[in-house]
Every structure is written in structure tokens, then in C-alpha cells.
Backbone as CSV, one residue per row, in Angstrom:
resi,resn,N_x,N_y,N_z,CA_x,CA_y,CA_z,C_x,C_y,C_z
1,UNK,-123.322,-193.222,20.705,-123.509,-192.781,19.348,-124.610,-191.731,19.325
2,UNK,-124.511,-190.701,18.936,-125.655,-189.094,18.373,-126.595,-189.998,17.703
3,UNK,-127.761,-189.152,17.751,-128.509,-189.810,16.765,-128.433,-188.935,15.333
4,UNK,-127.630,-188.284,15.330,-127.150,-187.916,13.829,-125.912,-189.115,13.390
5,UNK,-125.338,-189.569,13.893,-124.455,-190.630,13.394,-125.660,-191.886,13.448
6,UNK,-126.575,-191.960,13.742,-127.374,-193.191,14.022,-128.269,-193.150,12.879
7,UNK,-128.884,-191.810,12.891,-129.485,-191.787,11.219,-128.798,-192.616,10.373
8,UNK,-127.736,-191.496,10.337,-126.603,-191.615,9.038,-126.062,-193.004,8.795
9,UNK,-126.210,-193.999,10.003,-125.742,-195.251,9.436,-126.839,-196.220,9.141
10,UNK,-128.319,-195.804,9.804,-129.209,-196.322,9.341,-129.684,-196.416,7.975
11,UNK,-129.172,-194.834,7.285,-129.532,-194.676,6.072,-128.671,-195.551,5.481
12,UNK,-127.286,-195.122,5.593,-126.498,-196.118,5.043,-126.709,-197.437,4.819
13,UNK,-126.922,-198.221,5.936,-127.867,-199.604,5.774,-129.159,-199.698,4.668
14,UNK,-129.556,-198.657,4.431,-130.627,-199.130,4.115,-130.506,-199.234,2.170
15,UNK,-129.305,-198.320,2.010,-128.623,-197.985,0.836,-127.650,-199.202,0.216
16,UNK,-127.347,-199.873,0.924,-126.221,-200.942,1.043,-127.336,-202.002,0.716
17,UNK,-128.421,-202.327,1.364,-129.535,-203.553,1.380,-130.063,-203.287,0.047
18,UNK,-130.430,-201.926,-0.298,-131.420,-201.691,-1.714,-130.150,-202.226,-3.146
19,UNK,-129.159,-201.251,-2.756,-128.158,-202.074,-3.783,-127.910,-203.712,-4.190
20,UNK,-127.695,-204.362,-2.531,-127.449,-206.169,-2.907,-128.904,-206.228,-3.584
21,UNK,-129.996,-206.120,-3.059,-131.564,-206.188,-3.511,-131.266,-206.116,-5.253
22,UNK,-130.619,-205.372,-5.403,-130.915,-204.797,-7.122,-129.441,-205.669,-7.694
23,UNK,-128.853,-205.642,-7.360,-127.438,-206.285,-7.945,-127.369,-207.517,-7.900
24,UNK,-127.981,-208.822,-6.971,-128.227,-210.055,-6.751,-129.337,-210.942,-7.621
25,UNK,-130.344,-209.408,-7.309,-131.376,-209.908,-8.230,-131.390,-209.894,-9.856
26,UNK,-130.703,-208.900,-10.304,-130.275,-208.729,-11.859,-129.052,-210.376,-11.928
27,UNK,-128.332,-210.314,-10.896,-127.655,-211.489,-11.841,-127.971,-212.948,-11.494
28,UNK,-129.704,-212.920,-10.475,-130.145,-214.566,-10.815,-131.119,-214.175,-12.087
29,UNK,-131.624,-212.770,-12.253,-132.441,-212.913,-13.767,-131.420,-213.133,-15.240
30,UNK,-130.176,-213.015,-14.995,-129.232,-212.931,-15.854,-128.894,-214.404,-15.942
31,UNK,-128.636,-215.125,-14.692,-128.729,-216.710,-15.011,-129.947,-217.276,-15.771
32,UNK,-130.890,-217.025,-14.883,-132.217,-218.051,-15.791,-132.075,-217.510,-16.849
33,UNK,-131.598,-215.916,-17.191,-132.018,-215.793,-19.229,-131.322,-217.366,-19.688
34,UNK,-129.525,-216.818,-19.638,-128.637,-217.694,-20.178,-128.509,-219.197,-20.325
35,UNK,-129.267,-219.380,-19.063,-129.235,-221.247,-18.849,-130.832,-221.903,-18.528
36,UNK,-131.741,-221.657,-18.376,-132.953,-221.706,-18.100,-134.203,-221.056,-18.736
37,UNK,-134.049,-220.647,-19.570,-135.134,-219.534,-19.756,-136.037,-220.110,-20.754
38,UNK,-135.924,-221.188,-20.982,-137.733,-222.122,-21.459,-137.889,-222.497,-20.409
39,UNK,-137.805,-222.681,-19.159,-139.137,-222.988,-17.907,-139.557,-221.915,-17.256
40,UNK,-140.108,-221.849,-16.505,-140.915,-221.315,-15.776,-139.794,-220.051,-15.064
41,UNK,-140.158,-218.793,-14.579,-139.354,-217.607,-14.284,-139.403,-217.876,-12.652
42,UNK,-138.134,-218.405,-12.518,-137.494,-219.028,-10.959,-137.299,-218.115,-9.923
43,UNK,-136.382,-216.935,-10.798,-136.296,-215.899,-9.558,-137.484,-215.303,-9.259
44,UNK,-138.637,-215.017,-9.414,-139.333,-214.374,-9.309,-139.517,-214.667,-7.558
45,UNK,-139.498,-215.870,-7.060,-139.243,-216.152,-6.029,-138.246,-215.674,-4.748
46,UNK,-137.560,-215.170,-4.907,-136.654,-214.309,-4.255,-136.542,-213.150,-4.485
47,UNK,-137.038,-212.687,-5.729,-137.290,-211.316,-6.267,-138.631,-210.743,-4.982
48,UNK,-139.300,-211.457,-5.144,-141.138,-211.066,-4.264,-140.576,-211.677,-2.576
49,UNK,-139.863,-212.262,-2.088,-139.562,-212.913,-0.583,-138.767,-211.439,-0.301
50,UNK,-137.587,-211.529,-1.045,-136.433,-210.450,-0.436,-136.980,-209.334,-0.607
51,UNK,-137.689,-208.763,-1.620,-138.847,-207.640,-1.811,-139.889,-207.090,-0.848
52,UNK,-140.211,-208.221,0.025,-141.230,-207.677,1.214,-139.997,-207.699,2.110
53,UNK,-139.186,-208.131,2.392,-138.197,-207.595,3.336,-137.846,-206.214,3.380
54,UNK,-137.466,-205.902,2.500,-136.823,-204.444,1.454,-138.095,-203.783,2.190
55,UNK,-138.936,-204.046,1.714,-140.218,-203.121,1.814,-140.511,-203.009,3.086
56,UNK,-140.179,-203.923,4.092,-140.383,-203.901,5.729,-139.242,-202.530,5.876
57,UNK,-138.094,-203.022,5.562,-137.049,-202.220,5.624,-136.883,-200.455,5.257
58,UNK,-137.276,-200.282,4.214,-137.934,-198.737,3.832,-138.913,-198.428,4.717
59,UNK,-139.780,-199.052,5.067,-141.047,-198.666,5.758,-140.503,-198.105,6.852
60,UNK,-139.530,-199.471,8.027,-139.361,-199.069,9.362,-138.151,-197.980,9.488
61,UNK,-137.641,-197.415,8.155,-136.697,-196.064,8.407,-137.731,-194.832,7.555
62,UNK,-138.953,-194.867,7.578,-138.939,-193.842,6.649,-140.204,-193.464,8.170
63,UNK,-140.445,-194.040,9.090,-141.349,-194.159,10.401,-140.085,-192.546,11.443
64,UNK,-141.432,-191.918,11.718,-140.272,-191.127,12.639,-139.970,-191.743,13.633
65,UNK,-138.978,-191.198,14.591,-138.125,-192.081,15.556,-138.884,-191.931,16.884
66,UNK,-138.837,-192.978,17.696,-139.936,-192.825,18.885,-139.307,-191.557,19.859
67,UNK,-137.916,-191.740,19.427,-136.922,-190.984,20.128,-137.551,-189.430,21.065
């Protein structure tokens, strides 16, 4: 594999992860509104865990390549 196809699917990955990140997380905040939302804010918990992942994740593609 080029490392122009290796970018390009890295980016891709990283585009694909930020999306589930944003689309998973809107619909556990969309549960607790509907069914939960006098206790305590639940997702926030997976919102801030999967969030430093994400954030590992941006970091180690935005690093130039040792290449």
C-alpha cells in the first residue's frame, strides 16, 4: 500500500470514528432526555471515556509520519 492510499484511509478512519463518536452519543443523550432525565446525566460517562479516545485518535493522525 503507497502511503498516499495509507493517508487516505487513515483519514478515512478517523472520519468514520468522529461520526459513530457524534451519532451514538446524540442518541444515548436522546434516551436519557425521553426516559431518564430527572436523575443524574448518565451519558456523560461515555461521552468523556470515548472522548479521550477520539482525542488520542486526532492527536496520533494529526503527528507527522515517522516515515
Amino acid at each position: 500500500m503507497t502511503s498516499t492510499k495509507s493517508e487516505a484511509a487513515r483519514t478515512w478512519g478517523l472520519r468514520i470514528h468522529v461520526l459513530c463518536y457524534v451519532v451514538l452519543n446524540v442518541v444515548q443523550v436522546m434516551v436519557w432526555w425521553f426516559f431518564d432525565s430527572d436523575n443524574h446525566f448518565w451519558p456523560i460517562w461515555s461521552i468523556v471515556a470515548w472522548g479521550v479516545g477520539l482525542g488520542f485518535h486526532v492527536w496520533s493522525e494529526s503527528r507527522p509520519s515517522r516515515h
